[in-house]
PLY file of the C-alpha trace (Angstrom):
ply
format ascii 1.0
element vertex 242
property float x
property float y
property float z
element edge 241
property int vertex1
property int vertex2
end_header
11.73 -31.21 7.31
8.80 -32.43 6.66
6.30 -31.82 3.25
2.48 -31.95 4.31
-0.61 -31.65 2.25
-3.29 -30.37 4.63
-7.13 -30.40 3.94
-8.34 -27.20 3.56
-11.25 -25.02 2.98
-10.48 -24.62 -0.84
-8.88 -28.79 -0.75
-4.86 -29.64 -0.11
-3.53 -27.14 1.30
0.48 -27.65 0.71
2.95 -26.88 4.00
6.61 -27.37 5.03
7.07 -28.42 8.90
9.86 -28.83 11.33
8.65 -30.47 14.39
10.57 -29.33 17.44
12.73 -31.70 20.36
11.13 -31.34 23.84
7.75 -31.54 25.54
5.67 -28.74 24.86
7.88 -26.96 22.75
6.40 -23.39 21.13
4.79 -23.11 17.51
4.91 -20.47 14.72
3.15 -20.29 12.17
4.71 -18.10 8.84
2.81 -16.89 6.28
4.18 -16.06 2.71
3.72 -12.58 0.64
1.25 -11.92 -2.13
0.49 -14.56 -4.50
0.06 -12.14 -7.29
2.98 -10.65 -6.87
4.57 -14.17 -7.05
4.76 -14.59 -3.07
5.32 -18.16 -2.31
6.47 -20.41 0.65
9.47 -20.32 -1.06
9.83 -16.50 -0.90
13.65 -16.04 1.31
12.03 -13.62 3.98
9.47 -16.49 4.39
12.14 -19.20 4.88
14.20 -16.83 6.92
11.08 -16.61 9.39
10.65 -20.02 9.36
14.01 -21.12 9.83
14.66 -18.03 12.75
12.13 -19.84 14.88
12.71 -23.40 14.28
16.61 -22.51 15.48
14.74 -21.27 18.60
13.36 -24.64 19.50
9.82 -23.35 17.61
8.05 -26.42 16.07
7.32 -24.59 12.52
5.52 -24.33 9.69
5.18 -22.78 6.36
2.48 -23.01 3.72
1.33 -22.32 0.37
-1.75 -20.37 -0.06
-4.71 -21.15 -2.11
-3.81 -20.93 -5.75
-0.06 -21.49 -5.15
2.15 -24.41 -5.63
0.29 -27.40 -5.14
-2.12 -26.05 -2.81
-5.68 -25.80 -4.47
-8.60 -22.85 -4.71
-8.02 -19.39 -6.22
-6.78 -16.01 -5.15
-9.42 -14.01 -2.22
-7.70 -11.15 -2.04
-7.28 -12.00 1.85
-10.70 -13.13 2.89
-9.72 -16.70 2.10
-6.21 -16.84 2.61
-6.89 -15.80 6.30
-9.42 -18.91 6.59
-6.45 -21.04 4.99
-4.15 -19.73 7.92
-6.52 -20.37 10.49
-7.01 -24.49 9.02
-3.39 -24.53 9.37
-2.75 -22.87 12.36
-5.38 -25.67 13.74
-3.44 -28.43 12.13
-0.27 -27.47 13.81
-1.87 -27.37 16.96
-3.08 -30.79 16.49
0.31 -31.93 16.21
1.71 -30.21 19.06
-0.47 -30.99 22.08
0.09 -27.93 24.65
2.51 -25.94 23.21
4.24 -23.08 25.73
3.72 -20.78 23.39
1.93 -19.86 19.86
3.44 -17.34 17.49
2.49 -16.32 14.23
4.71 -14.15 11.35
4.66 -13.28 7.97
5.94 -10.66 5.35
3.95 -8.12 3.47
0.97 -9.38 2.49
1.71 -12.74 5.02
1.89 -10.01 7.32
-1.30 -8.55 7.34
-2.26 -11.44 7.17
-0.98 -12.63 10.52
-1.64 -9.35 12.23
-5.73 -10.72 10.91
-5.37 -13.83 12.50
-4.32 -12.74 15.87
-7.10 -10.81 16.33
-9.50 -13.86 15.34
-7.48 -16.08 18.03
-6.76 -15.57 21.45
-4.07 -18.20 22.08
-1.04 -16.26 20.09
1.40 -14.98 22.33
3.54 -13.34 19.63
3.73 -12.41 16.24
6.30 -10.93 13.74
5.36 -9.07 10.76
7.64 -8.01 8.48
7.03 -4.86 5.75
3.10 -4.80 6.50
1.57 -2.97 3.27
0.36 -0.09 5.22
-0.78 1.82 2.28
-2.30 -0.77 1.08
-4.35 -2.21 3.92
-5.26 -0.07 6.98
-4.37 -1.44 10.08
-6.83 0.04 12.59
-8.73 -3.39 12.42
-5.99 -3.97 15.76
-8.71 -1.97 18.00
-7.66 -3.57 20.45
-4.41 -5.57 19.46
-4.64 -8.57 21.85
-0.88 -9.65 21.80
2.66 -7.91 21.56
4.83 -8.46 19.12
7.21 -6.15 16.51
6.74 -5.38 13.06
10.08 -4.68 11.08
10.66 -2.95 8.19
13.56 -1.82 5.75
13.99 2.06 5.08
14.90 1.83 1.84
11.36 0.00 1.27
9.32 1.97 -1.34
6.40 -0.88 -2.11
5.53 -0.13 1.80
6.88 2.77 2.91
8.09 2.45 6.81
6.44 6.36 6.93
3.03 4.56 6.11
3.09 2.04 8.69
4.11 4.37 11.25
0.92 6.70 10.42
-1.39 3.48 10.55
-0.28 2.34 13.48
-1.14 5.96 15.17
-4.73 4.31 14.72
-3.96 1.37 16.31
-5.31 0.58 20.05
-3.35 -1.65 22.04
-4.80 -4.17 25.20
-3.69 -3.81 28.62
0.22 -4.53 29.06
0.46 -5.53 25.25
3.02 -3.84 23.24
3.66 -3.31 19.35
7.55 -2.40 19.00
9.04 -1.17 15.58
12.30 -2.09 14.20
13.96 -0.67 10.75
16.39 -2.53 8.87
19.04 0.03 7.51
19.57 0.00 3.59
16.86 -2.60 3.47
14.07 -2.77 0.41
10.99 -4.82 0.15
12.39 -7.99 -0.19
15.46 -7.86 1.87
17.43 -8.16 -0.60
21.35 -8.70 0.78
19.73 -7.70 3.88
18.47 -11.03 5.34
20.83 -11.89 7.76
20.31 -8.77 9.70
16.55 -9.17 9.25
17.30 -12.44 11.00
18.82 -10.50 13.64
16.69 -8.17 14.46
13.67 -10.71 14.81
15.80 -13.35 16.84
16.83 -10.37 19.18
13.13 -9.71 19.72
12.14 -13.11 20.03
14.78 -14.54 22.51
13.90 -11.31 24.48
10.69 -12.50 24.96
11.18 -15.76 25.30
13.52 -15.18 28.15
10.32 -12.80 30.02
8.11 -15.77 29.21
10.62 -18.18 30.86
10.96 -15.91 34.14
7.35 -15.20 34.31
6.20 -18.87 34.12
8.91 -19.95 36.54
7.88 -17.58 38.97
4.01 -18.66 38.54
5.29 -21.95 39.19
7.41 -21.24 41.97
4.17 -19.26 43.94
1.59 -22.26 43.02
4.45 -24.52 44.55
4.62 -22.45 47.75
1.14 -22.24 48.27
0.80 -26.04 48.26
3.69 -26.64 50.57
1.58 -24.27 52.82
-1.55 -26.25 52.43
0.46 -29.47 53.24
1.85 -28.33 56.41
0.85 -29.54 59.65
-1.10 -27.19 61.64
0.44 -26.40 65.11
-2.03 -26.59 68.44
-2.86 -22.69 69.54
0.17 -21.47 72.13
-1.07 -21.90 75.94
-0.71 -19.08 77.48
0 1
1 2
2 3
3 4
4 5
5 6
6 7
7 8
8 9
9 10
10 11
11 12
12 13
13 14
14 15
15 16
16 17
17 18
18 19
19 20
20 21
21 22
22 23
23 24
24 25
25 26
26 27
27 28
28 29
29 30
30 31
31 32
32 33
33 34
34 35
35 36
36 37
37 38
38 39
39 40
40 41
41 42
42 43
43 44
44 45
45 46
46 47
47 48
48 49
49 50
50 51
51 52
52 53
53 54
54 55
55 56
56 57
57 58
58 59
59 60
60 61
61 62
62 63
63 64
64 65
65 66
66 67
67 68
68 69
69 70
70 71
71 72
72 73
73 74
74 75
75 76
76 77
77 78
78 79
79 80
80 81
81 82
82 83
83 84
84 85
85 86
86 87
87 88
88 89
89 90
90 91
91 92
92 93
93 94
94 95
95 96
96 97
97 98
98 99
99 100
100 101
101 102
102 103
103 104
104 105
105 106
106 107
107 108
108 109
109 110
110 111
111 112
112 113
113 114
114 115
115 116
116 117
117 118
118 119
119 120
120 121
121 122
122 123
123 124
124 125
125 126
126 127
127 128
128 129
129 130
130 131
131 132
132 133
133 134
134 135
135 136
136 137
137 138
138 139
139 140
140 141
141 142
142 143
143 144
144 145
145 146
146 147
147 148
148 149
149 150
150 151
151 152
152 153
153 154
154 155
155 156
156 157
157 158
158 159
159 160
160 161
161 162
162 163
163 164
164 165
165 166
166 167
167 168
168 169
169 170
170 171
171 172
172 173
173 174
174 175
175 176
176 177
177 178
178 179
179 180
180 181
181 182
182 183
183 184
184 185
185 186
186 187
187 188
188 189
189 190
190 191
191 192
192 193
193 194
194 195
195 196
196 197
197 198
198 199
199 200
200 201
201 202
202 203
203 204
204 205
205 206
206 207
207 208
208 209
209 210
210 211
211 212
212 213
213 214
214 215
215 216
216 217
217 218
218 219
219 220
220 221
221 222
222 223
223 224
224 225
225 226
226 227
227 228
228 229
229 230
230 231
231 232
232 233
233 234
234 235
235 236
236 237
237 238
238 239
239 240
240 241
């Protein structure tokens, strides 16, 4: 794994990446909780995330937000920290040249965060957000939400209730074939806590599920363009004499 510094809007921006084997391989970006509430790269539903997609052949990354760690600037109560997720999510892309597929995730305040940044750009496929504050942030601002993807939370969770997310999400429009599944995590709070692995679980079964639609859709696109130039390439037969 490798430690970055990235230049950022605020300066260094400080990031954790695992480059994936392959040509073309997928990306994900994850994106950490609140920094006031002590959210860090570090946080274990971060690194769960991040280590989920890398063992899906994902080339990942994780990253500090302004004002935490050694990543420089000051708490923007989200303004910011979405511009510092869209400098990274550019620097990833610049070191993965065509990637299949772009994915995004993030926990509580990472995830609202996320679920901001895939409306801003129209190249994420995916996304994964995990305990959005609900009651905190209002998520009609997905009018129309551009992507599919699943947002998980525990039932036990009492910073963001799983009751308040499914009442904001009653507000929330959806594009054309796109689809925003929910998941709970039974006996899980906030953070997960002794809960992780089936966290894990429930994400990976979501993500190899689409992975495996992605896969069959892109193989039959390729299969179509390839019978299309066969016909082109065939020889053209004289007219039958009658």
């Amino acid at each position: 794994m490798a430690e970055l510094i990235i230049s950022g809007p605020a300066g260094r921006i400080e990031a954790r990446y695992v480059p994936a084997p392959g040509e073309n391989p997928p990306i994900a970006l994850i994106l950490h909780p609140h920094p006031k509430a002590g959210g860090t790269m570090q946080d274990p539903v971060t690194i769960t995330l991040f280590e989920m997609f890398s063992a899906h052949g994902f080339s990942t990354m994780r990253f500090n937000f302004r004002g935490v760690g050694r990543s420089q600037g000051q708490f923007d109560a989200g303004i910011a920290e979405l511009s510092d997720a869209a400098y990274v999510l550019d620097h990833l892309e610049s070191l993965n040249e065509s990637p299949s597929q772009c994915w995004v995730a993030g926990s509580s305040f990472g995830a609202y965060i996320c679920l901001q940044l895939l409306m801003r750009r129209p190249e994420i496929d995916g996304f994964v957000a995990v305990a959005p504050p609900a009651n905190h942030y209002d998520l009609s601002f997905l009018a129309p939400c551009p992507a599919s993807g699943i947002i998980i939370s525990g039932d036990k969770d009492v910073v963001a209730p799983p009751q308040d997310i499914d009442r904001s999400l009653t507000k929330v429009r959806v594009q054309r074939g796109e689809v925003i599944e929910r998941a709970t995590v039974t006996g899980a709070n906030h953070f997960f806590q002794g809960k992780l692995e089936e966290l894990e679980k429930t994400a990976a079964v979501y993500l190899k599920r689409r992975m495996k639609a992605h896969e069959k859709a892109t193989k039959e696109a390729k299969d179509a363009k390839d019978a299309r130039d066969a016909a082109k390439l065939a020889p053209k037969l004289p007219p039958t004499q009658s």
